[in-house]
N, C-alpha and C positions, 0 to 999 in steps of 0.2 A: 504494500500500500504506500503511494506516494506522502512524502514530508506535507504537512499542512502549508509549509512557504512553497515549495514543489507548485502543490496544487494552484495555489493565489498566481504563480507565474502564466500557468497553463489557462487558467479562467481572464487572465486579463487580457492574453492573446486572442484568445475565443471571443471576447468580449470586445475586443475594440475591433479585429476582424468584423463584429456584426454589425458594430456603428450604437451598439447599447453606450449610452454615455454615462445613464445610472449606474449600472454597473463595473463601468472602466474606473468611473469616480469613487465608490465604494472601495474597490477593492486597493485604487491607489492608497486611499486616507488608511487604508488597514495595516499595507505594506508599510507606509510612512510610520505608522505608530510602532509596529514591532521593530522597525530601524531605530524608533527614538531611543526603546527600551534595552536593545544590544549594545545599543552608545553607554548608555546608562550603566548596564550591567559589564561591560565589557566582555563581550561576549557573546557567543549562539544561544538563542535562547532555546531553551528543553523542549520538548511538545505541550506538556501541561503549562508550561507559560506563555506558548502561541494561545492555545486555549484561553489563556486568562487575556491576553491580550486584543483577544474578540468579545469574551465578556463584558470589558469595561468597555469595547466601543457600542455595545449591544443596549447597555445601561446609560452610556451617553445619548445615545436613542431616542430609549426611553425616557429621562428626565425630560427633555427637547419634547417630546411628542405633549407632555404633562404641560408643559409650559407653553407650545405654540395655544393646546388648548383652551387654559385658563386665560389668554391674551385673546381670545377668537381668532387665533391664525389657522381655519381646518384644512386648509391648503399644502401650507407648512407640515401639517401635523401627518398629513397624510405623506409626504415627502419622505418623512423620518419614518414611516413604518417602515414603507417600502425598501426602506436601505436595510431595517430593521431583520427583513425576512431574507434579504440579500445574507447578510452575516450571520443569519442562525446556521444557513445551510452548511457552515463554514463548520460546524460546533456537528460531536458526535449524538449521536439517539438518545433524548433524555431518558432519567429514569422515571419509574414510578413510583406515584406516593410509596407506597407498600416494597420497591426493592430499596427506596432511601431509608427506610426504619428499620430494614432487614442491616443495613451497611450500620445506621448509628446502634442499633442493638450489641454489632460483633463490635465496634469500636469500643462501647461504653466497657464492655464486657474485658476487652484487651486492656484498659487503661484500668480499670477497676474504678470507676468514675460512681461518685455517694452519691452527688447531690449537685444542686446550679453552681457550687463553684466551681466544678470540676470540668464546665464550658468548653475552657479553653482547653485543658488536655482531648477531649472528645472530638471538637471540632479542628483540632491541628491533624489528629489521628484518621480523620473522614479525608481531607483535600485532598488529597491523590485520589481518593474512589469516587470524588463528585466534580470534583472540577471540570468545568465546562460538558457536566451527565444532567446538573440539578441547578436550580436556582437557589444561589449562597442565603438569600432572604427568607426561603422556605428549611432550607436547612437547618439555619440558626432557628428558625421557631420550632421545628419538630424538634433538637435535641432539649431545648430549652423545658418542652413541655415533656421528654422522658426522664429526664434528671430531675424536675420539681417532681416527678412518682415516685421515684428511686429515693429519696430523701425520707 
């Protein structure tokens, strides 16, 4: 299976071969952002950090989409889905509810995790199994609410 940056090559080819500018445009700002973060980190970035690197632009998005909203831009709004849908494609098959509690269940159980403070061990121990599977917002609430049971 081709490198997630592999692919972003191969799609922007495709992509401007068809004269899509949405998507020539998407995929540039994506490319741009994972160079910023290689500058940064000095470095190739890993797979799970491509991942996270589509995340935040997925969530940039979305705040933008919240915002053209609340301003009456549905123009705007609708602009940023569609970029939105463009960069999901990019991100592996989510999970479901029920295989994410299956994953914080083995975590909790590996960390020996009592109770809410134990958060941060449970959720450092999940990121490799969720990262860019699950939505990090949904995450933090489901372990949140296994560890207030477990207390």
């Amino acid at each position: 299976m081709p490198s997630l940056k592999d692919r972003l090559d191969t799609d922007l080819k495709e992509a401007q071969k068809a004269r899509d500018t949405i998507r020539v445009s998407v995929i540039r700002m994506l490319k741009t952002a994972i160079k910023n973060r290689e500058v940064e980190k000095i470095g190739e970035l890993t797979e799970q950090e491509l991942l996270q690197a589509v995340n935040s632009q997925i969530k940039a998005r979305l705040e933008a989409v919240e915002g053209f909203r609340k301003g009456g831009r549905e123009e705007a709004a609708k602009k940023e889905e569609a970029e939105m849908v463009i960069l999901k494609a990019y991100l592996p098959e989510q999970l479901t509810k029920e295989e994410i509690e299956s994953l914080i269940d083995k975590a909790i159980a590996e960390t020996g995790a009592a109770g809410p403070r134990d958060m941060g061990k449970v959720m450092k121990a999940l990121m490799s199994d969720v990262t860019g599977k699950a939505d990090g917002k949904l995450v933090s609430e489901l372990v949140k609410e296994k560890l207030s049971s477990v207390s």
